[in-house]
C-alpha positions as CSV (number, residue, x, y, z in Angstrom):
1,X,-2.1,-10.2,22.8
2,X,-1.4,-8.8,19.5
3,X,-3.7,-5.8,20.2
4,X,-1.1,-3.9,23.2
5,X,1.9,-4.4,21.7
6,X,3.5,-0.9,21.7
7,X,5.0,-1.7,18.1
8,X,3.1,-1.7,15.2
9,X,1.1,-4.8,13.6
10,X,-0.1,-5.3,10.9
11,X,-0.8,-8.4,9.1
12,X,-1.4,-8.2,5.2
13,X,-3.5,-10.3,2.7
14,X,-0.6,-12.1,0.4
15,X,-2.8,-11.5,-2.6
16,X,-3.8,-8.2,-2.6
17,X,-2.1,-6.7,0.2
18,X,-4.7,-5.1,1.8
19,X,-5.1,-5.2,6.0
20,X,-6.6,-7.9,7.3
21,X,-5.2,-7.3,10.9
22,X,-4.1,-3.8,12.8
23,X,-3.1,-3.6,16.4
24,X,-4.0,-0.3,18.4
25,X,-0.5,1.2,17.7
26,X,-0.7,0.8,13.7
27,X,-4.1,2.7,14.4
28,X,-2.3,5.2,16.1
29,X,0.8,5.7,13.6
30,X,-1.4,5.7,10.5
31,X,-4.5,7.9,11.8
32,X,-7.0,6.0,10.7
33,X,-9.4,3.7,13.0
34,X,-9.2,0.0,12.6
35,X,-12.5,0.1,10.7
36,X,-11.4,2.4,8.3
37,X,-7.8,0.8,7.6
38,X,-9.1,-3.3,7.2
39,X,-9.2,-4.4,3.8
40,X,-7.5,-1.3,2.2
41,X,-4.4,-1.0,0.8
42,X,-0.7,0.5,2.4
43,X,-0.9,2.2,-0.4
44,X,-4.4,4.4,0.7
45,X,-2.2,6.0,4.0
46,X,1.3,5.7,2.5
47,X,3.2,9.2,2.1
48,X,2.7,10.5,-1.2
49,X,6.6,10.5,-1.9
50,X,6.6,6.5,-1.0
51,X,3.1,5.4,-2.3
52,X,5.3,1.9,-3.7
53,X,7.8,1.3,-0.8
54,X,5.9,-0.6,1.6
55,X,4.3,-3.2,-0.8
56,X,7.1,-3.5,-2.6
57,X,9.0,-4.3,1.0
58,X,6.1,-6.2,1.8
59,X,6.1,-8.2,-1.6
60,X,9.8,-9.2,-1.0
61,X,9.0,-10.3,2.7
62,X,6.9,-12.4,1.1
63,X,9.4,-14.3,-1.3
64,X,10.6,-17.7,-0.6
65,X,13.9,-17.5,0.5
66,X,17.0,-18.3,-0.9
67,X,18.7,-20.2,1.2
């Protein structure tokens, strides 16, 4: 189900971050086939300018919440 959704998917290890799960459009948007993205870092595709902005939104996604 997850594979054809026309967004991006991803889902990321909590301890190190790396892929552990890419649908066919996070393929697509990054470049790179599913074999070559699983168990690497955001941080191996992420634009040079950003290489700390998506695990550090993915770090505080991953907080407990407040509330």
């Amino acid at each position: 189900m997850v594979e054809n959704l026309p967004h991006k998917t991803f889902v990321h290890d909590a301890k190190d971050l790396n892929f552990v799960r890419i649908n066919n459009a996070a393929e697509q948007l990054l470049g790179h086939s599913r074999a070559g993205l699983l168990g690497k870092s955001g941080r191996t595709f992420s634009p040079t300018a950003q290489p700390a902005f998506f695990p550090a939104q993915t770090q505080t996604t991953l907080q407990p919440s407040s509330r």
